[in-house]
MINUDREN-471933 format. One record per atom (N, C-alpha, C, CB): residue in three letters; x, y, z. Coordinates in pm, whole numbers, plus 50000, padded with zeros to 5 digits. Glycine has a CB too. Layout:
alaXYZ/...
// end
This chain:
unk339020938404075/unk338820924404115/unk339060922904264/unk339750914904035/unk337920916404311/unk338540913804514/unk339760904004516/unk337080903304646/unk340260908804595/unk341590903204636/unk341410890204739/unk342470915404711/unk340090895704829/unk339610882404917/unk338770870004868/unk338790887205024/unk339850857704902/unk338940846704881/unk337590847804927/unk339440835804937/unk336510839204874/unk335280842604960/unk335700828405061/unk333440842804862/unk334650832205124/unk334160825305273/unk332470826605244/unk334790836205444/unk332260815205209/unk330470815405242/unk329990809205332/unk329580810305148/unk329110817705386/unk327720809705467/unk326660810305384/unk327130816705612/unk325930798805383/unk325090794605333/unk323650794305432/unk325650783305286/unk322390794605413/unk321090796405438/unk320150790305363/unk320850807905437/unk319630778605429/unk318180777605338/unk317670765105411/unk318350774905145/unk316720758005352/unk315940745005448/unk315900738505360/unk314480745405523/unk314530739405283/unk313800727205196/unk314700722905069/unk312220732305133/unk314360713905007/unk314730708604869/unk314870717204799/unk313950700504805/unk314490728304792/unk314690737504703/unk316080745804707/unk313600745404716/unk316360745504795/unk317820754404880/unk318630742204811/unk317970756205111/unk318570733004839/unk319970718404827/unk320370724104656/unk319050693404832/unk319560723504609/unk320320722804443/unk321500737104432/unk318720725604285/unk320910749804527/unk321760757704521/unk323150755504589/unk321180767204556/unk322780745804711/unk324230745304788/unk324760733304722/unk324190743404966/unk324430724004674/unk325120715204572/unk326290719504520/unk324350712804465/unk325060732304426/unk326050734704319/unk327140743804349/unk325420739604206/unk326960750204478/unk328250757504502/unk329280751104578/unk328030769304566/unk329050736504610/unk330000729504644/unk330920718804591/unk329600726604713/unk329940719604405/unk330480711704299/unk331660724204248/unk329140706104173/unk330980733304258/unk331760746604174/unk333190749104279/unk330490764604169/unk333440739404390/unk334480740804502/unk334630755404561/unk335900736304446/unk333660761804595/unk333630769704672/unk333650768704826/unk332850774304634/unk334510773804848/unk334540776105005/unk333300776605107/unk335150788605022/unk332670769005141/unk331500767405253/unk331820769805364/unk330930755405270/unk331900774405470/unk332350775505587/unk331370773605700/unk332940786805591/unk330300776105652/unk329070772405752/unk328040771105669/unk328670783105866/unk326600761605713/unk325700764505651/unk324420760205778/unk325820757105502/unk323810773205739/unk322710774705867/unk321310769905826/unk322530791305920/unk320660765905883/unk319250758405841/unk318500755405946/unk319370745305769/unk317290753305930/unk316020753406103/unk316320738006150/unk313580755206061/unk315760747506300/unk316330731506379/unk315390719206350/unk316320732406567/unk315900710706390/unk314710694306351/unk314100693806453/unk315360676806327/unk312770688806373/unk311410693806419/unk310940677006403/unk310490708106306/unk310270678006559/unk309320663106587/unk308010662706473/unk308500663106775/unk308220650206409/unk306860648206293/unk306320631806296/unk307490652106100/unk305120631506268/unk304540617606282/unk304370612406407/unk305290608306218/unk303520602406426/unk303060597806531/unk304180592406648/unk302170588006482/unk305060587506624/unk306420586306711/unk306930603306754/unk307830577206598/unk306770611506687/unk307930625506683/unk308740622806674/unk308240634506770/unk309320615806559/unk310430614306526/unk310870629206504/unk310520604806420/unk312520631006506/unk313080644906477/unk313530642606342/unk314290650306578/unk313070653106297/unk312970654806113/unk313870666106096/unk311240659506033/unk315040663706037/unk315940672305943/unk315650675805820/unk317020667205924/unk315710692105821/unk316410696205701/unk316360687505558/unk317800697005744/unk316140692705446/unk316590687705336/unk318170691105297/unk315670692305239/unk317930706905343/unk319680712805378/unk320440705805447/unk319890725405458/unk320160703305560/unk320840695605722/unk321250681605628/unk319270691205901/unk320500678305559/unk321130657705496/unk322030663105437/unk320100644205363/unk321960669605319/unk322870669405219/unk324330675205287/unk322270678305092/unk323930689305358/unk325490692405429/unk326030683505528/unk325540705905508/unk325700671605574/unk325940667705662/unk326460656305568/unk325000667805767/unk326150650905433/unk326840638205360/unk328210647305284/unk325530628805221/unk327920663205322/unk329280666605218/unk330290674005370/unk328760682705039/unk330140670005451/unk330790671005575/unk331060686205596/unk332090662205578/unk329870692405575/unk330150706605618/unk329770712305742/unk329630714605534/unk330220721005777/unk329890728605930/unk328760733405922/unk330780740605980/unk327670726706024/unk326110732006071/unk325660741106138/unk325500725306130/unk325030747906124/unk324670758606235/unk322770756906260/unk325220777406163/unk322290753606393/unk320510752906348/unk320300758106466/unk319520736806314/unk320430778606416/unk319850783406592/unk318490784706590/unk320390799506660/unk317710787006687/unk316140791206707/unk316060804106692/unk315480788206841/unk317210810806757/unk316950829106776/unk318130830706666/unk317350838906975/unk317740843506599/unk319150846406503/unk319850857006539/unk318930849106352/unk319110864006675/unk319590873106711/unk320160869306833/unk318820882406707/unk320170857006887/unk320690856107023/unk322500857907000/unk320140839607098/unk322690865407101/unk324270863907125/unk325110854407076/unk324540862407245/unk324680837707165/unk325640824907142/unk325450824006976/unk325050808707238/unk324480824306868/unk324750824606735/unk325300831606661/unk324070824306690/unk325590844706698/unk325980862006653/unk327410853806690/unk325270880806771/unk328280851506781/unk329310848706836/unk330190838106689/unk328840841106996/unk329000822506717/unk329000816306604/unk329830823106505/unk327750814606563/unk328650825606442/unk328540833406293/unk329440841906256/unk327420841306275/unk329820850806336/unk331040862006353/unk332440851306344/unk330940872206536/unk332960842706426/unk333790834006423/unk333940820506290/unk333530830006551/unk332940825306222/unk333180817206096/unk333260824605984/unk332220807606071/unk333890840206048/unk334260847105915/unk334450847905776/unk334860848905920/unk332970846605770/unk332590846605608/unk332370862605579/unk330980836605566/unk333280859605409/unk332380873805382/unk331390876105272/unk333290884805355/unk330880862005246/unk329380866505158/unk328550860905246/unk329030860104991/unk327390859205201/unk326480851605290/unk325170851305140/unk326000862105478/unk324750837405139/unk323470830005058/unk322810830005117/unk323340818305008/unk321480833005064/unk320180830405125/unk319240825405011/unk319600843605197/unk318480812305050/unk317650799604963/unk316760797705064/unk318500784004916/unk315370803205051/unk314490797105090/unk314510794505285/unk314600785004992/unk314830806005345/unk314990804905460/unk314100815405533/unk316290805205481/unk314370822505653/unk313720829005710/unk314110842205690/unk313640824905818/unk313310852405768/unk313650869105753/unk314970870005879/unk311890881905802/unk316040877805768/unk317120877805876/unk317160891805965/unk318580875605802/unk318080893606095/unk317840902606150/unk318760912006088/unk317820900606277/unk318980927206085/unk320420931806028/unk321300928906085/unk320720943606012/unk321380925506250/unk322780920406212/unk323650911006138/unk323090918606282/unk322570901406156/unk322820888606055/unk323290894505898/unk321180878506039/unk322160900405807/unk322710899805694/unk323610912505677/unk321700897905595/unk324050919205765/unk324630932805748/unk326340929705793/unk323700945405860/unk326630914705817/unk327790912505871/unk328750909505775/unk327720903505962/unk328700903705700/unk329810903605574/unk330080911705475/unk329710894805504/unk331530915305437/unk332090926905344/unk331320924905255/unk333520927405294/unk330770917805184/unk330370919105038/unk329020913905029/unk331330911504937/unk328030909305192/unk327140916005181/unk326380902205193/unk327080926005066/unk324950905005173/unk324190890505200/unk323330892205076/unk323200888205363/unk323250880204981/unk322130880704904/unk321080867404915/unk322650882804764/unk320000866804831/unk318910860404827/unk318870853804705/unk317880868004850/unk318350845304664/unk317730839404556/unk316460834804539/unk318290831104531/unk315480844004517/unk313870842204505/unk313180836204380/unk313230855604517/unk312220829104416/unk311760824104311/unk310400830604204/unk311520812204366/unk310660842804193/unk309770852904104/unk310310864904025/unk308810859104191/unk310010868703937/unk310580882503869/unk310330890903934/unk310170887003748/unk311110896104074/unk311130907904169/unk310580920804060/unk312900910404241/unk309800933104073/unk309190929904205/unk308080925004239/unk309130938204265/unk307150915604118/unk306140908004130/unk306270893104198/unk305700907704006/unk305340891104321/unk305230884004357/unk306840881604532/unk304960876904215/unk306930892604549/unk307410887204697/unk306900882804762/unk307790892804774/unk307200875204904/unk306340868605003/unk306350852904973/unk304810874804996/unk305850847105092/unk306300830105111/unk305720820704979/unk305460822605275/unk304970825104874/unk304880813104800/unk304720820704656/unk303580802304852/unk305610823204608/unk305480829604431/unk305860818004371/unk306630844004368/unk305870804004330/unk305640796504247/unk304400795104271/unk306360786604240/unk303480791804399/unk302130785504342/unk301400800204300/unk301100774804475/unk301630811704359/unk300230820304294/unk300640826804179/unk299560832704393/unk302040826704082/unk301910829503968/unk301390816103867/unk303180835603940/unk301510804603899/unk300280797203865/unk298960798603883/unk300340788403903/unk299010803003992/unk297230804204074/unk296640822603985/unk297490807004356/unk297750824503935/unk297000841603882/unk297190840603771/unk297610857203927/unk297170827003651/unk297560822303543/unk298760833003444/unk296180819003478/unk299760832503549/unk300750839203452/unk301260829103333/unk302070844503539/unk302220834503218/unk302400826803112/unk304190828303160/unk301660833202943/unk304600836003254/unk305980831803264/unk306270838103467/unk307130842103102/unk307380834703448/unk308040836403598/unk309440834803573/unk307540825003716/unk310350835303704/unk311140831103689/unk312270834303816/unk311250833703569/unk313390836503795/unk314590836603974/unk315020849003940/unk316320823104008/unk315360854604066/unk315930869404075/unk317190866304230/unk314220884104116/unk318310870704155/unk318920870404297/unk319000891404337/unk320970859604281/unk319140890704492/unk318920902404537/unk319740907804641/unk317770902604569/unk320450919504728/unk321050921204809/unk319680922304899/unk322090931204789/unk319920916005034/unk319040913505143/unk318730932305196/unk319980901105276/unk317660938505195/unk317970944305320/unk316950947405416/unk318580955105300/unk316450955505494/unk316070956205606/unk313980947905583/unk316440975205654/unk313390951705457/unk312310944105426/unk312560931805378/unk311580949805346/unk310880925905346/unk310720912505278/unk310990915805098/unk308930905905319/unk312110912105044/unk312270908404907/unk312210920104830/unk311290898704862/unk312740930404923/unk312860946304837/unk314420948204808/unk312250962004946/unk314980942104816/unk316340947204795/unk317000951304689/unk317030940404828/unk318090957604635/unk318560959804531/unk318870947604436/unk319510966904560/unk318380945804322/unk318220933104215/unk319660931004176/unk317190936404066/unk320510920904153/unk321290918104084/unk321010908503958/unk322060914904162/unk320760898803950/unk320260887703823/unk318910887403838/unk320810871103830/unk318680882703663/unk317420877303724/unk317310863803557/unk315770894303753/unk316570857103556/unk316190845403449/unk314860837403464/unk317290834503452/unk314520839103339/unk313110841303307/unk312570823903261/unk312980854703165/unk311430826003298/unk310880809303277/unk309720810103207/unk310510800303419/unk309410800703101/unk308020799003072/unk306990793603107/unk307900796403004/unk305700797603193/unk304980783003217/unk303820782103121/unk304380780803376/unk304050765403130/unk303290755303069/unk301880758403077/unk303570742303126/unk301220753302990/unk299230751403048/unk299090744603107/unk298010747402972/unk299850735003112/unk299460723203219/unk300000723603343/unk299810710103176/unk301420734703340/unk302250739603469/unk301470731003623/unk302040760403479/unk302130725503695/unk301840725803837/unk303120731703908/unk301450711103892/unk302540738603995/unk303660740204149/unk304960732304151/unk302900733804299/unk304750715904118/unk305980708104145/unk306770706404013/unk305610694004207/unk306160709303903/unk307430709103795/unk307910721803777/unk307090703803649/unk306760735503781/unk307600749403804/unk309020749203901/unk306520760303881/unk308560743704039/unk309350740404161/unk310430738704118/unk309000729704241/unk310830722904064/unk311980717104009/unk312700729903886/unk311430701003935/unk311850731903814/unk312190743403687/unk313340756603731/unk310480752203641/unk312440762803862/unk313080768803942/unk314170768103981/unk312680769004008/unk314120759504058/unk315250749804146/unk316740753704080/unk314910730104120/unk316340744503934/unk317670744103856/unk317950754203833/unk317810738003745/unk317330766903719/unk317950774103700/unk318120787203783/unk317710774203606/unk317550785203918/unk318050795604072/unk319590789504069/unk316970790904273/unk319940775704087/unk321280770904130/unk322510779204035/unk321330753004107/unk322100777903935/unk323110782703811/unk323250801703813/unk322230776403631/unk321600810403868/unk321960819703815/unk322770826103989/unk320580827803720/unk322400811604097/unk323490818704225/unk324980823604148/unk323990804204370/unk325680810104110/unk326990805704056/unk327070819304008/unk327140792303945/unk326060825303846/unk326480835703799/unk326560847203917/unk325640838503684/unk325710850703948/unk326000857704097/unk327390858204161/unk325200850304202/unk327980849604240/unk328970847004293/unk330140850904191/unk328870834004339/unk330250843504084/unk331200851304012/unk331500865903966/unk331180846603930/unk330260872803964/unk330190884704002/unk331150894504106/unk329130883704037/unk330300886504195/unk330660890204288/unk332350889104316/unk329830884304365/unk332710878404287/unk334090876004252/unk334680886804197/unk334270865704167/unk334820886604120/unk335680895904009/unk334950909704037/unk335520890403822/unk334110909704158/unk333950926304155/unk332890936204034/unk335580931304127/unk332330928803990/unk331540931003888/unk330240935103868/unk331570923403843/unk329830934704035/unk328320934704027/unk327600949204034/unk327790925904146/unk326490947803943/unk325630960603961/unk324900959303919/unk325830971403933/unk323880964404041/unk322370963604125/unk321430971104027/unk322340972104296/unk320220967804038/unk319200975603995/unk318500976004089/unk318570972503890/unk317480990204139/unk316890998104229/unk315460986004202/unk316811017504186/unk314960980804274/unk313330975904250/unk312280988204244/unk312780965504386/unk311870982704143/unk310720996704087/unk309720999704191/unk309650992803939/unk309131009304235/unk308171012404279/unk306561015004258/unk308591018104299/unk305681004204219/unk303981005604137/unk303501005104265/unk303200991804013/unk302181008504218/unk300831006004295/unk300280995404286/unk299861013604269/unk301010983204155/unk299940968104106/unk300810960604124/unk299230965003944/unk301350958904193/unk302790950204266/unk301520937204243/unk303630955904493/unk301940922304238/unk301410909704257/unk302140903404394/unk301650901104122/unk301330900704487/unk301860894204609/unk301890876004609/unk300860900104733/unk303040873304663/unk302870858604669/unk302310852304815/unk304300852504634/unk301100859104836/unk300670857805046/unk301490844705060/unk298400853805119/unk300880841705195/unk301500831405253/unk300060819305263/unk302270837405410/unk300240809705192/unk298570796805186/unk298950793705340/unk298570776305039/unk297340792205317/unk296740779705438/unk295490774805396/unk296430785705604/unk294880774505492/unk293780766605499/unk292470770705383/unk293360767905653/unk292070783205397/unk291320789705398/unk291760795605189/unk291460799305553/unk292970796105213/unk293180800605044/unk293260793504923/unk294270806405025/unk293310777505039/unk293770768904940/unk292110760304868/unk295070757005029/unk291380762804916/unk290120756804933/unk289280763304773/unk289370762605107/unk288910752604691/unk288250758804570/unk286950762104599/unk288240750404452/unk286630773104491/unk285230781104505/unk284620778704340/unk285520801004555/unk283760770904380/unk283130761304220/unk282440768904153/unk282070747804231/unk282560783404198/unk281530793004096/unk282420803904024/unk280230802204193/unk283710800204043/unk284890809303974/unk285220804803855/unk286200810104048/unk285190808603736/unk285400804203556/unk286250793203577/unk286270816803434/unk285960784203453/unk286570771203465/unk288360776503476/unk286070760203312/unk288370785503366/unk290400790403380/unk290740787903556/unk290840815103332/unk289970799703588/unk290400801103749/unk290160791103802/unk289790811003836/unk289750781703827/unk289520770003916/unk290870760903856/unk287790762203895/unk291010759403777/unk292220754803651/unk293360756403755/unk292450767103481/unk293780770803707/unk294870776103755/unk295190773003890/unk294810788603738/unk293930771803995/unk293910771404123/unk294560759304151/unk292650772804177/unk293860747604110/unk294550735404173/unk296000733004087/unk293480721004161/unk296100736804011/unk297140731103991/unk298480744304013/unk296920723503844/unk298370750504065/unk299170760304152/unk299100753104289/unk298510776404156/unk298070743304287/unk298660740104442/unk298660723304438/unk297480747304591/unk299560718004339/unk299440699604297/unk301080701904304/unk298500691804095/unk301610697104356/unk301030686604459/unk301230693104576/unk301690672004464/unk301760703904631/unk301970707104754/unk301610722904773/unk303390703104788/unk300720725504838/unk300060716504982/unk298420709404908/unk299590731805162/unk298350713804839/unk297190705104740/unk295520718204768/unk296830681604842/unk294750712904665/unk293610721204656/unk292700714604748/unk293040723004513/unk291420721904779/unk290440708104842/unk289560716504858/unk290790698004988/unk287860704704882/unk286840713704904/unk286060701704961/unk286220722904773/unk285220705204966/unk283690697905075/unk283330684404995/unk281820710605076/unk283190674705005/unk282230669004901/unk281300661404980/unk282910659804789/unk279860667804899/unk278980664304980/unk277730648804926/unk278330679405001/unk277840642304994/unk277630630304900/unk276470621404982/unk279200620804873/unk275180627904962/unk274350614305035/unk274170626305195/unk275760593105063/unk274150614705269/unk274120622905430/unk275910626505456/unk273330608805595/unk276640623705390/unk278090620805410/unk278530637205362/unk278790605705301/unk279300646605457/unk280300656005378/unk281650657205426/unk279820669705376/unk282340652905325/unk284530650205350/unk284640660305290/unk285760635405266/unk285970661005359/unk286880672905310/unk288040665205212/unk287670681805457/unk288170665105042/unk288840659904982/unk289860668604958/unk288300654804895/unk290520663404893/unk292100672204825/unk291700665004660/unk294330664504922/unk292000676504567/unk292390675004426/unk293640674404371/unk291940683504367/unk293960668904314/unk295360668904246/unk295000674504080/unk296120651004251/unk295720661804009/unk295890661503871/unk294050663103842/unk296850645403811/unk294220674203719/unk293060676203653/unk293180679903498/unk292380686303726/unk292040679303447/unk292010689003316/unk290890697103306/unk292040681603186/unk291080702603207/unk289710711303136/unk288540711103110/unk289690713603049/unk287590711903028/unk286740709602934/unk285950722402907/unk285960698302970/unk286130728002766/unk285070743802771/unk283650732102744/unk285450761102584/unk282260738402773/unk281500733002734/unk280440734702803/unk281820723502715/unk279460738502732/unk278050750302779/unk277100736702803/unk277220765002615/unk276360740602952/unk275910727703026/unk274870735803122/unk277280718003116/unk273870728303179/unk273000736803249/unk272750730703379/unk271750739503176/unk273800723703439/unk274130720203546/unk274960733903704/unk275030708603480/unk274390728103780/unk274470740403901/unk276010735503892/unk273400739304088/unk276610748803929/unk278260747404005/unk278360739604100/unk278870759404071/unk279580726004100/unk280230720104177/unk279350704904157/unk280330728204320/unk278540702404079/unk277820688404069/unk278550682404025/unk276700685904002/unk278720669404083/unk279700658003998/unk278900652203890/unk280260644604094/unk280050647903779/unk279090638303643/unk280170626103686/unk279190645603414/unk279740610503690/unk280500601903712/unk280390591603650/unk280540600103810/unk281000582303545/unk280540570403502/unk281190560303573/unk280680568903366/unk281900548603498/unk282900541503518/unk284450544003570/unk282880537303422/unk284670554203440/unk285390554403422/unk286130575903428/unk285190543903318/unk285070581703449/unk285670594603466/unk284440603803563/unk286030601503298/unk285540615103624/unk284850622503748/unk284980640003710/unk285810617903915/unk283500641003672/unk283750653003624/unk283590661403731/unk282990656403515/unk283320679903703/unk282600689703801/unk282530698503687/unk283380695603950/unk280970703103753/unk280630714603652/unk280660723303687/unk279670716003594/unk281400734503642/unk281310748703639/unk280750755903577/unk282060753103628/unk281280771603575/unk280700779603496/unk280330776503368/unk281300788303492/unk281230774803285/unk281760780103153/unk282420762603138/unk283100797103161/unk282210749703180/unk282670738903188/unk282910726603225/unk282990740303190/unk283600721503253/unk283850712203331/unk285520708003378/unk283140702203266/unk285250706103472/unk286680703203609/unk287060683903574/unk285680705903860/unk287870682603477/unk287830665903503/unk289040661003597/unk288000657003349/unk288570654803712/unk289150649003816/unk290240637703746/unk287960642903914/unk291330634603799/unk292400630403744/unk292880615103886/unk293580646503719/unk293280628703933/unk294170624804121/unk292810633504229/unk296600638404155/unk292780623004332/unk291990626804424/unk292410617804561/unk290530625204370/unk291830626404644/unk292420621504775/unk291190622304874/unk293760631004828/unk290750613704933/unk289520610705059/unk290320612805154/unk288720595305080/unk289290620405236/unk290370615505421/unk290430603805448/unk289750620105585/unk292020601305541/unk292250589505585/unk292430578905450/unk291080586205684/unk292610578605336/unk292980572505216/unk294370577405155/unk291870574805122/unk294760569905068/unk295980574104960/unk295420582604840/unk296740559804889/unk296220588204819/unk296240596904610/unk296070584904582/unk297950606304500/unk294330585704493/unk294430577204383/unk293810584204274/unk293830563904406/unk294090579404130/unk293360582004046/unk291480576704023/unk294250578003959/unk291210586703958/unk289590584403963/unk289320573803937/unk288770591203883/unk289720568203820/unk289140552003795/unk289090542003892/unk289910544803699/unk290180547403980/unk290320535904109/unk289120540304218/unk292110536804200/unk289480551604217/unk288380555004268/unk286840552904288/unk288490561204242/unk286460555804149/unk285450546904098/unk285030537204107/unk285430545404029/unk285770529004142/unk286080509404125/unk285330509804253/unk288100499704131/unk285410519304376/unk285280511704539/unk284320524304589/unk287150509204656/unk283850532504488/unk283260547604574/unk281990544904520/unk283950565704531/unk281340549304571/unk279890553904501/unk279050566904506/unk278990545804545/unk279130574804398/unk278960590204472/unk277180589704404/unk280420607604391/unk276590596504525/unk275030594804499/unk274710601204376/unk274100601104612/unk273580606504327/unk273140611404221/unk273270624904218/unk271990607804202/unk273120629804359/unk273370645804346/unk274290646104442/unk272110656804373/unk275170644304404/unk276210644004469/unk277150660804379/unk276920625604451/unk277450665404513/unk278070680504501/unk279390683504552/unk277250690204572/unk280480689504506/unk281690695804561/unk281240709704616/unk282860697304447/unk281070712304696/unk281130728004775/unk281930734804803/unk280780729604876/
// end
């Protein structure tokens, strides 16, 4: 059993990190620092935008750290002087070794995929987007790569058919917070032992979205188009061309459903009544739910409907 109290530093940014540092500050663990990116000018003012991390440690009065360089000296100095000897990592950046190589008992991670499928910046949306039937959190010792490190926990999730990004997200969330805790106690009592990450050739990557990945392709089976948007509902969202009349916008999709159903309509044509907004695919149809115009709000189709008028051959591209 370690004889040393811990001392944690903590690591992470978005909403997703908070439920973990929550809970290790409900569980009265020792926080001693918690590091997170600096605030960043957003919206037409530039206002300076904090952290989801930065609010919450700052309402539970903990010590901040938000360097730019992680290797600069004045933070190394920091960091060293807040003699911690574990160190968390939630959803933050790639550390340098000195950073995670500085505490006795070491730096770990908490990822949101069954290591070693799916490392890299987004494994909730593309094990949706590659219609897996489960996922789930792995915590890991950090070391010199992206998300190769020696495995300590891991807990397994089921997803839904209807799964999106933001309820996996939350799903995540919670039970990452709980299997840190198990972690840490581990670690506590001296208990922990690692498993080696396997080595394949069919590894699943979680790339990093943008522009270009997020964009649907209306000639891919109704499943895959499925899977697609709603691996990316609500954030950062799906989208494609719609070409309507002399008019072509760039929309965003949200909420959708299914439909199998053999049709002899070209890929990406809209069907529209009153009251519903289809797209035809391969093998189906795409029914529009949530949709978004440039320069407009998320609305649902019916509302939509109410104030749009999409021509007769009117096409998603």
């Amino acid at each position: 059993m370690n004889t040393d109290t811990l001392r944690i530093v903590f690591m992470g940014t978005p909403d997703f990190a908070v439920a973990t540092l929550k809970a290790l500050v409900d569980a009265n663990y020792n926080i001693v620092g918690v590091i997170t990116a600096p605030d960043k000018p957003a919206g037409r003012g530039r206002k300076l935008n904090e952290s989801a991390v930065k609010t919450y440690a700052q309402s539970e009065g903990l010590n901040i750290l938000q360097p730019t360089n992680l290797k600069a000296e004045s933070f190394l100095e920091e960091l060293k002087a807040l003699e911690a000897n574990l160190q968390i990592i939630v959803a933050f950046r790639m550390l340098p070794e000195v950073v995670w190589n500085m505490p006795k008992y070491g730096t770990f991670n908490l990822h949101a995929s069954l290591l070693p499928n799916y490392r890299g910046a987004a494994p909730i949306h593309w094990a949706i987007i590659n219609g897996e039937t489960k996922t789930g959190v792995t915590t890991f010792f950090i070391d010199e790569k992206i998300d190769t490190g020696a495995m300590i926990l891991q807990d397994e999730v089921a997803i839904e058919d209807d799964e999106t990004v933001g309820t996996l997200h939350d799903k995540l969330m919670n039970i990452g917070s709980k299997l840190v805790l198990k972690t840490v106690k581990l670690i506590e009592k001296g208990d922990v032992k690692t498993t080696i990450q396997p080595k394949t050739d069919d590894l699943k990557t979680a790339y990093k979205l943008h522009k270009d990945n997020c964009k649907i392709d209306w000639n891919l089976p109704l499943e895959d188009i499925y899977n697609k948007i709603r691996g990316l509902n609500p954030f950062p969202s799906a989208w494609s061309y719609l070409n309507n009349g002399d008019d072509t916008l760039s929309v965003k999709i949200f909420k959708i459903e299914k439909e199998s159903e053999k049709h002899d309509l070209d890929n990406g044509m809209l069907v529209s009544n009153n009251v519903e907004l289809k797209v035809a695919v391969t093998d189906g149809f795409i029914n529009i739910k949530e949709i978004q115009l440039p320069g407009k709000r998320k609305m649902d189709a019916k509302s939509l409907l109410n104030g749009y008028q999409f021509k007769e051959n009117a096409k998603l591209l």
